[in-house]
N, C-alpha and C positions, 0 to 999 in steps of 0.2 A: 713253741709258738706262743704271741703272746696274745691277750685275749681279744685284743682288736682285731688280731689276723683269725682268731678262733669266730668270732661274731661275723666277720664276711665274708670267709669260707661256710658257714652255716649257710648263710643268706644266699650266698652263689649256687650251693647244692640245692634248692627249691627252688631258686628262681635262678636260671642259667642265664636268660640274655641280660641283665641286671647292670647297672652302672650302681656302683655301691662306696661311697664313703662314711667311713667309721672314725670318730676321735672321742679321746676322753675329755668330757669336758672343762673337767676342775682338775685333769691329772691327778683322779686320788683311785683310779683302778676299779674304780665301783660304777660313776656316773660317765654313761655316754649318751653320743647321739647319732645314728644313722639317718642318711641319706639315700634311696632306694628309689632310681630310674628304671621301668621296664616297660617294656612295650606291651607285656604279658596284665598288663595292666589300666591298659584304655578300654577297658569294657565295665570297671568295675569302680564300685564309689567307695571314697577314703574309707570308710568304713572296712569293706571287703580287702583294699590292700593292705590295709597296718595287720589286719587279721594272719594276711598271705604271709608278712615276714613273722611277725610277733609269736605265732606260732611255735617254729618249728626251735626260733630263738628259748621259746620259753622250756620248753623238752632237753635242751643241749646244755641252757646255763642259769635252771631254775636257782642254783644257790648262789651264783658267782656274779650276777648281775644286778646289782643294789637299782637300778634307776636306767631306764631308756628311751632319751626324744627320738623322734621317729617322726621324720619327714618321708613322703611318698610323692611321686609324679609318675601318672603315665606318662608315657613316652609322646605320645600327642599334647598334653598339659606343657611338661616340660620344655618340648619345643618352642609353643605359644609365650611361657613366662619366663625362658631362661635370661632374658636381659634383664628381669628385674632380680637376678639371683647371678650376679657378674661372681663371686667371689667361689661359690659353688660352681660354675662356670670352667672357672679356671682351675681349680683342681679337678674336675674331671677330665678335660682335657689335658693337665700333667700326667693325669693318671691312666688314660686311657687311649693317648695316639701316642 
């Protein structure tokens, strides 16, 4: 498995209803960035959600993970902004119907 799929299988395990994309950003295996939709997550402020993934990420790949952007939306946020985010948009919907 490789670590992309390792970092959104973490993700999915803590937060199950999750819309989740993972890419390396410079393809050098070190620097990524998630993307992290949950409904699990309209009660709580950015703060509390990077916490919710950043966490369990940091337990599973304290050595293996040089660098990680980390975007969050509850699932209510997301709704309200996703037209100004068409490109994330559309890979979730590849990815998820």
């Amino acid at each position: 498995m490789n670590l992309i799929n390792e970092i959104e299988k973490t993700i999915q395990e803590h937060i199950p209803d999750a819309l989740i994309l993972v890419h390396n950003i410079n393809n050098d295996g070190e620097h990524f960035e998630a993307i992290v939709i949950s409904e699990s997550f309209n009660d709580l402020g950015l703060l509390k959600q990077h916490q919710a993934v950043m966490k369990p990420l940091k337990v599973a790949f304290d050595s293996n993970v040089h660098a990680l952007a980390l975007k969050t939306f509850s699932l209510k946020k997301w709704n309200e902004t996703k037209q100004n985010h068409a490109i994330i948009e559309q890979k979730i919907k590849e990815k998820y119907q």
